[in-house]
C-alpha positions as CSV (number, residue, x, y, z in Angstrom):
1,X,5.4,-12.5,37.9
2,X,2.1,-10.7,36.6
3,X,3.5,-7.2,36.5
4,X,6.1,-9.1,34.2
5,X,3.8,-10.8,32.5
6,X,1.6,-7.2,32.2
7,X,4.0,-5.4,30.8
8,X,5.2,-8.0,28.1
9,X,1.8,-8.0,27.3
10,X,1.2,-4.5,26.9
11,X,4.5,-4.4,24.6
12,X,3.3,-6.7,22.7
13,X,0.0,-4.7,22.3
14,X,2.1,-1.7,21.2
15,X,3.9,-3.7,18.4
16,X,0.9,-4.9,16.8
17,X,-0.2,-1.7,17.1
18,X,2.7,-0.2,15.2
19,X,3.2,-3.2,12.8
20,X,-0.9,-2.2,11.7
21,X,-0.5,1.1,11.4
22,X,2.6,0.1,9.5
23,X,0.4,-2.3,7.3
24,X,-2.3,0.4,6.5
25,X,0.3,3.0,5.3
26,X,1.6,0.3,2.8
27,X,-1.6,-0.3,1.7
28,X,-2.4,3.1,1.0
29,X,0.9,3.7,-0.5
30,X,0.0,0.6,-3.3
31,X,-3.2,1.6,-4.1
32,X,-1.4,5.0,-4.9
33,X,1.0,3.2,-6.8
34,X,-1.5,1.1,-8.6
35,X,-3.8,4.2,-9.1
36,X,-0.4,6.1,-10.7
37,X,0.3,2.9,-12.8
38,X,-3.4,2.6,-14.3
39,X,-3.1,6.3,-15.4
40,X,0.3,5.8,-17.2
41,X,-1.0,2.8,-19.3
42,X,-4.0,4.8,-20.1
43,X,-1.9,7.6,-21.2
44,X,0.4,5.2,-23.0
45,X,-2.7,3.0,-24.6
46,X,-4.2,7.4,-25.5
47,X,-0.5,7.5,-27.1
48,X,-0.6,4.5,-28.7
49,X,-3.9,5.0,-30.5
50,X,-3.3,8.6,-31.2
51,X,-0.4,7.6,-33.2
52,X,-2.8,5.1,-35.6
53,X,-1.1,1.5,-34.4
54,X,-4.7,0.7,-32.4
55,X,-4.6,-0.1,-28.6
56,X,-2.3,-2.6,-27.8
């Protein structure tokens, strides 16, 4: 029953492990995405002002 138990654990371990490494990658990926986004409405706001209608 332990060695059951042991190795339910230890696969268990494994998925939390995975699901966090999972977690961090996403989190990377939106600050990416959030970084990208920023960048494009300052472009847009550069755009915007360049073109005498004021930032919006």
């Amino acid at each position: 029953m332990r060695l059951i138990l042991s190795v339910l654990a230890v696969a268990q371990i494994r998925l939390a492990r995975h699901d966090l490494m999972r977690s961090d990658l996403l989190l990377r990926d939106a600050d990416e995405a959030f970084a990208r986004s920023r960048r494009r409405v300052d472009l847009a706001n550069d755009l915007v002002r360049r073109a005498g209608f004021g930032q919006r």
